[in-house]
Structures are given as structure tokens and as C-alpha cells.
Jmol script that loads the backbone (N, CA, C; Angstrom):
load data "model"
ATOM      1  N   UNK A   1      -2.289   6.379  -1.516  1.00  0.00           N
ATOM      2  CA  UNK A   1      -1.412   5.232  -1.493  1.00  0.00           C
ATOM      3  C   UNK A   1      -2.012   4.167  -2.405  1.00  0.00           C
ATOM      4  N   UNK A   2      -1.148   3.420  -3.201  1.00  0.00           N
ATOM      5  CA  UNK A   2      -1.926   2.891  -4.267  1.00  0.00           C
ATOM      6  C   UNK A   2      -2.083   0.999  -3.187  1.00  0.00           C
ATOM      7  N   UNK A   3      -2.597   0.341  -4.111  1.00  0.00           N
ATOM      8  CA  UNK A   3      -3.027  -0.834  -3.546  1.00  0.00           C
ATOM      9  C   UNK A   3      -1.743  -2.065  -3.059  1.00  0.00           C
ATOM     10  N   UNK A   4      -0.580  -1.430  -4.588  1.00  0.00           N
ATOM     11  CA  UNK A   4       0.300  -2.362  -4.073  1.00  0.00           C
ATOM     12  C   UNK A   4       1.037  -2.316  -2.590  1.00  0.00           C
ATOM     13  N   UNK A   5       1.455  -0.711  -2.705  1.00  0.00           N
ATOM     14  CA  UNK A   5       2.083  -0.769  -1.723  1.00  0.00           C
ATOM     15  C   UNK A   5       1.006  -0.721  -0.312  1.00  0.00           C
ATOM     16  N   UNK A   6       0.022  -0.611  -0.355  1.00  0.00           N
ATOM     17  CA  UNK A   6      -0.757  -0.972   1.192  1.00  0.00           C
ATOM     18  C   UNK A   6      -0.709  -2.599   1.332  1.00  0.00           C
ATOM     19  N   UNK A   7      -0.403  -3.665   0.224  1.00  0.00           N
ATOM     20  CA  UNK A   7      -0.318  -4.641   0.386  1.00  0.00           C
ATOM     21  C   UNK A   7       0.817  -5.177   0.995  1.00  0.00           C
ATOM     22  N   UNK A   8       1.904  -4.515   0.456  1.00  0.00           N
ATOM     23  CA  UNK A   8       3.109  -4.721   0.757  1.00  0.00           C
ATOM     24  C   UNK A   8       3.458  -4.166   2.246  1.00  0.00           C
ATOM     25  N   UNK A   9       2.719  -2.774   2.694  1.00  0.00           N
ATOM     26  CA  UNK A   9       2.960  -2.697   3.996  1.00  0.00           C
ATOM     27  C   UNK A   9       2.447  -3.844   5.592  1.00  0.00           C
ATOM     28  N   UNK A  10       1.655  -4.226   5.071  1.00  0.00           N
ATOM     29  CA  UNK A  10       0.557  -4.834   5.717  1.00  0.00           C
ATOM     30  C   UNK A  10       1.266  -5.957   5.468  1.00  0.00           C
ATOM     31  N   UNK A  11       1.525  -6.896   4.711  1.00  0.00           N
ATOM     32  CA  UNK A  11       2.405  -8.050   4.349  1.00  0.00           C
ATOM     33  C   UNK A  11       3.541  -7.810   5.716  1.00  0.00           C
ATOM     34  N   UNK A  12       4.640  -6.758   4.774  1.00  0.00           N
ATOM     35  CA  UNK A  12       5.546  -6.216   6.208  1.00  0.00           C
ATOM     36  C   UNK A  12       5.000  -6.632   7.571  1.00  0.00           C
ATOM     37  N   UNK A  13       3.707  -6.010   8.220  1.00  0.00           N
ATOM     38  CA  UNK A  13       3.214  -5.869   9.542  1.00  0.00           C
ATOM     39  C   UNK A  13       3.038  -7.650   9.745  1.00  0.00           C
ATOM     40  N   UNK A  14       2.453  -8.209   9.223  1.00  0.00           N
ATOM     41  CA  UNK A  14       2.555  -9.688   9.439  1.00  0.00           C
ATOM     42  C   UNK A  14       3.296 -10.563   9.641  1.00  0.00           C
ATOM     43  N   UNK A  15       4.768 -10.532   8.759  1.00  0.00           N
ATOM     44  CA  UNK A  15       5.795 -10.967   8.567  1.00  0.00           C
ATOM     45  C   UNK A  15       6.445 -10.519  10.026  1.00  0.00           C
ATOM     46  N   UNK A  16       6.459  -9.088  10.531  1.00  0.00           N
ATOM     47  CA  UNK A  16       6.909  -8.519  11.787  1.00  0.00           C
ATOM     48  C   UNK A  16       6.287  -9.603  13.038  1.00  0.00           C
ATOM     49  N   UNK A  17       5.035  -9.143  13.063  1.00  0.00           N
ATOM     50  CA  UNK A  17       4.344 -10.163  14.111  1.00  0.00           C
ATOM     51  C   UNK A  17       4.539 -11.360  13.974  1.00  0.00           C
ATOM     52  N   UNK A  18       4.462 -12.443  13.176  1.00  0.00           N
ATOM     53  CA  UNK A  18       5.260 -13.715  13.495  1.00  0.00           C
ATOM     54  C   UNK A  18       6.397 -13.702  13.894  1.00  0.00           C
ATOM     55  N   UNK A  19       7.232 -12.907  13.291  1.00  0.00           N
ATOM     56  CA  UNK A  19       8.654 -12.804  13.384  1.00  0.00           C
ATOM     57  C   UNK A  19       9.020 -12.588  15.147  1.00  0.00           C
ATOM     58  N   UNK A  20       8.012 -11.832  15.730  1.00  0.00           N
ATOM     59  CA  UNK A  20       8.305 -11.435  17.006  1.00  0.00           C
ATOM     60  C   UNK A  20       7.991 -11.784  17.927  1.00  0.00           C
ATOM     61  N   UNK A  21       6.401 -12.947  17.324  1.00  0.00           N
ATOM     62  CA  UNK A  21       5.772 -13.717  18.666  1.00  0.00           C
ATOM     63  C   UNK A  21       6.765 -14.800  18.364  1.00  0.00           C
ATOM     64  N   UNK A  22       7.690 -15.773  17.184  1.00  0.00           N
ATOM     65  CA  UNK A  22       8.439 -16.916  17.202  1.00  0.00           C
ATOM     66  C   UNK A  22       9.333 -16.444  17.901  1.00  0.00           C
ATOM     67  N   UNK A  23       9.978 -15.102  18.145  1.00  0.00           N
ATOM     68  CA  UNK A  23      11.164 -15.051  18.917  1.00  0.00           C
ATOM     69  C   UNK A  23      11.337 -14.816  20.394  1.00  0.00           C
ATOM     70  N   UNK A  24       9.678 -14.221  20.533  1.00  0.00           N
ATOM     71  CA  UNK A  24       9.202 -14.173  22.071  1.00  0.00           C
ATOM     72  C   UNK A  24       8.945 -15.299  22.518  1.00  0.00           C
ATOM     73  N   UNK A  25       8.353 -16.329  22.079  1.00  0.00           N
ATOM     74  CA  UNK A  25       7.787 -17.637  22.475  1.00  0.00           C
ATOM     75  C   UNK A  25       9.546 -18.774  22.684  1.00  0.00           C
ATOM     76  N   UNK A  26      10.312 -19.272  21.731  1.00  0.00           N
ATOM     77  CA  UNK A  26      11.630 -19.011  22.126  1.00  0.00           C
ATOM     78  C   UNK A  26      12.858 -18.791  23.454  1.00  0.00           C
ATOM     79  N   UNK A  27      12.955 -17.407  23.212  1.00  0.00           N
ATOM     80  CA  UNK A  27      13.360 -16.817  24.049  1.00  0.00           C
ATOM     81  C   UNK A  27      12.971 -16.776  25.455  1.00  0.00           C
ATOM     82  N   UNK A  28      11.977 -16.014  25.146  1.00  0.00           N
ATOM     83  CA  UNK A  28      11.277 -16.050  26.586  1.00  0.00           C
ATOM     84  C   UNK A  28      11.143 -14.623  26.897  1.00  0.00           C
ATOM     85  N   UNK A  29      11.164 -13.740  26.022  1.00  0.00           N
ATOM     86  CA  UNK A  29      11.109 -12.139  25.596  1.00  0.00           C
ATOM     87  C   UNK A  29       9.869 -11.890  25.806  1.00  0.00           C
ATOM     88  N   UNK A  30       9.269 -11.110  26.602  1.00  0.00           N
ATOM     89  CA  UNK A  30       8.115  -9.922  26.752  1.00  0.00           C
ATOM     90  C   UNK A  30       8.264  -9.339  25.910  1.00  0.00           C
ATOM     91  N   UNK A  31       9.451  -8.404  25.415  1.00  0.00           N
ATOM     92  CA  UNK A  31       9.205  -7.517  24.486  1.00  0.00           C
ATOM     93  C   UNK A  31       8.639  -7.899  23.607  1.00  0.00           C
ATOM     94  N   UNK A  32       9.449  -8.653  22.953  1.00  0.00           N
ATOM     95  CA  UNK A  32       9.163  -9.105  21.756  1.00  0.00           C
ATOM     96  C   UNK A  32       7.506  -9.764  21.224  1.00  0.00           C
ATOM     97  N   UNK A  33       6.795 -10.629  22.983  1.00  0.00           N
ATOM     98  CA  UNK A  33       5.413 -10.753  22.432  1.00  0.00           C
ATOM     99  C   UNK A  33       5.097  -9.382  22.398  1.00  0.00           C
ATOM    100  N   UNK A  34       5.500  -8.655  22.989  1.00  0.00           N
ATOM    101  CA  UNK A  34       4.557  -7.118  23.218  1.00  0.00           C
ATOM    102  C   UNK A  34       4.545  -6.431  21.902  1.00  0.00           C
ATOM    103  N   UNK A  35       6.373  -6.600  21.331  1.00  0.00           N
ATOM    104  CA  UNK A  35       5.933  -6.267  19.707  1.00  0.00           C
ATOM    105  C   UNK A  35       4.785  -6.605  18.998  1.00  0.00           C
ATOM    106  N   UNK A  36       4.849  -8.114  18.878  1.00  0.00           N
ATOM    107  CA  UNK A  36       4.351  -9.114  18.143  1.00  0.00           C
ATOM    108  C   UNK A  36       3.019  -8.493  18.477  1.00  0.00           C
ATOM    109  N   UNK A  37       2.379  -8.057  19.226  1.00  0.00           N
ATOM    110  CA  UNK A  37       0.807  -7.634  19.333  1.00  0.00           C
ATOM    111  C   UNK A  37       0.891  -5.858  18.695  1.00  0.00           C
ATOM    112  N   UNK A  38       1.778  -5.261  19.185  1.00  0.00           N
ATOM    113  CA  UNK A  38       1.230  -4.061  18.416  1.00  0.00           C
ATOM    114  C   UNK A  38       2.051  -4.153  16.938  1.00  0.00           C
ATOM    115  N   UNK A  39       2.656  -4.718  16.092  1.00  0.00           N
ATOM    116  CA  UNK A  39       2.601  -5.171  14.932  1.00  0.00           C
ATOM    117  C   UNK A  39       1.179  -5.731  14.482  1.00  0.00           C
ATOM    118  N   UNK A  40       0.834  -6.707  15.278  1.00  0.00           N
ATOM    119  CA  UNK A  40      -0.681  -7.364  14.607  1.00  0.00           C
ATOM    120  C   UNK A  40      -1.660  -6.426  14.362  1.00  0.00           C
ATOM    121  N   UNK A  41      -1.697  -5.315  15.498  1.00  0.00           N
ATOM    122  CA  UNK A  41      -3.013  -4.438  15.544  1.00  0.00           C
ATOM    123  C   UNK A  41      -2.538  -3.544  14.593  1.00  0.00           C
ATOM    124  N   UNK A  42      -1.029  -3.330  14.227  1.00  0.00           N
ATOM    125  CA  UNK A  42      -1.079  -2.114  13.381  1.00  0.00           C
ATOM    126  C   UNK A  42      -1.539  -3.223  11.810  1.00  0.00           C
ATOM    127  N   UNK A  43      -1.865  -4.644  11.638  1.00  0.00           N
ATOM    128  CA  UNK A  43      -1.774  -5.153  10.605  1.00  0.00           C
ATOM    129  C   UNK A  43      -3.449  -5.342  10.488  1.00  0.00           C
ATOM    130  N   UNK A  44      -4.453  -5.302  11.631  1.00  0.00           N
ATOM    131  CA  UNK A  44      -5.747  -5.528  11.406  1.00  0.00           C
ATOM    132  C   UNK A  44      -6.534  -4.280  11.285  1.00  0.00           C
ATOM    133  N   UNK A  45      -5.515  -2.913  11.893  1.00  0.00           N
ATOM    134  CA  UNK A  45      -6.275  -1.352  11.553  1.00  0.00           C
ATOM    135  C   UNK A  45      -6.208  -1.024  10.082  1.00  0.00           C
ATOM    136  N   UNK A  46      -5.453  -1.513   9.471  1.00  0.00           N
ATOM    137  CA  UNK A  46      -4.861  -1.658   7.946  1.00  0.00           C
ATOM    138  C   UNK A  46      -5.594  -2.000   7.203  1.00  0.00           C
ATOM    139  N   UNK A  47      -5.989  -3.842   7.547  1.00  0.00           N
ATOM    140  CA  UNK A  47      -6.762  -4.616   6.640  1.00  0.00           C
ATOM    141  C   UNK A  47      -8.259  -4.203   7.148  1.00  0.00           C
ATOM    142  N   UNK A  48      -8.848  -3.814   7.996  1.00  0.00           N
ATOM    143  CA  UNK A  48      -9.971  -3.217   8.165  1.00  0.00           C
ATOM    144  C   UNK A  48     -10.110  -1.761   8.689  1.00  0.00           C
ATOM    145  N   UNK A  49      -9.597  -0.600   7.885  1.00  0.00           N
ATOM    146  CA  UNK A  49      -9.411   0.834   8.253  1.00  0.00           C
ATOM    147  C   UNK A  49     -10.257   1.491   8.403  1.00  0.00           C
ATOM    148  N   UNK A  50     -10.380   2.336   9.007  1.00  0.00           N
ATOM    149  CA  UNK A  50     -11.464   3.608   8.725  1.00  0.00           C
ATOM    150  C   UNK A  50     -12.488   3.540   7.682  1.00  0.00           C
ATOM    151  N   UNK A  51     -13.592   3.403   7.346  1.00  0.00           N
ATOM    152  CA  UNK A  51     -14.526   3.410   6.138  1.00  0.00           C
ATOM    153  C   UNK A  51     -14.557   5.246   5.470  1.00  0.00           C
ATOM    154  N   UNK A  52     -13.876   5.313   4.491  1.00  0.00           N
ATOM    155  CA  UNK A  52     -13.983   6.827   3.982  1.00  0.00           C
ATOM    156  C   UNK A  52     -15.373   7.522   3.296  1.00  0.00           C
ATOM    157  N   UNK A  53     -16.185   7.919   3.983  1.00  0.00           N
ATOM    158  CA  UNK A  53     -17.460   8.668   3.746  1.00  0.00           C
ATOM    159  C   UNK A  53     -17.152   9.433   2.369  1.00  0.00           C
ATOM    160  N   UNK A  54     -17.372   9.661   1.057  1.00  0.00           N
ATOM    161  CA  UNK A  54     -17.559  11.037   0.207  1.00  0.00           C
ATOM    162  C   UNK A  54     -18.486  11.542  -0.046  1.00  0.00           C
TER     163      UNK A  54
END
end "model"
wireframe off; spacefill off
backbone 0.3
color backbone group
């Protein structure tokens, strides 16, 4: 996967998690914080992944 698009996914995952804790906080939606956290974690396994050994 080249750099742009891991940027652009990860961008995505961020944009998601605000998007879902402003509409949980709001509302008054569980789900939506509950999104808003596994969006974040899928956005910090990303920006700090696996270290690849060669």
C-alpha cells in the first residue's frame, strides 16, 4: 500500500471518529460514542502498526 493512500485511509478513520463522538455527544447515542472509539483505535493501530522485521 503506497503512503498516499495509508494517509488517506487513516485521515478517513479520524474524520469518522469525530464525526461520531460530535454526533454521540449531541444526540445522546451510545452507538455512535462506541463507533467513535473503535474508529479511533482502528486510526492509532494505523499510525503506530506492527514494526515489520526483514
Amino acid at each position: 500500500m503506497t503512503t498516499f493512500y495509508r494517509v488517506i485511509i487513516l485521515l478517513a478513520f479520524l474524520i469518522a471518529a469525530i464525526g461520531c463522538y460530535a454526533t454521540g455527544l449531541t444526540v445522546g447515542g451510545t452507538i455512535f460514542l462506541l463507533l467513535g472509539v473503535v474508529f479511533e483505535g482502528l486510526f492509532w493501530m494505523g499510525l503506530f502498526g506492527r514494526k515489520r522485521i526483514k
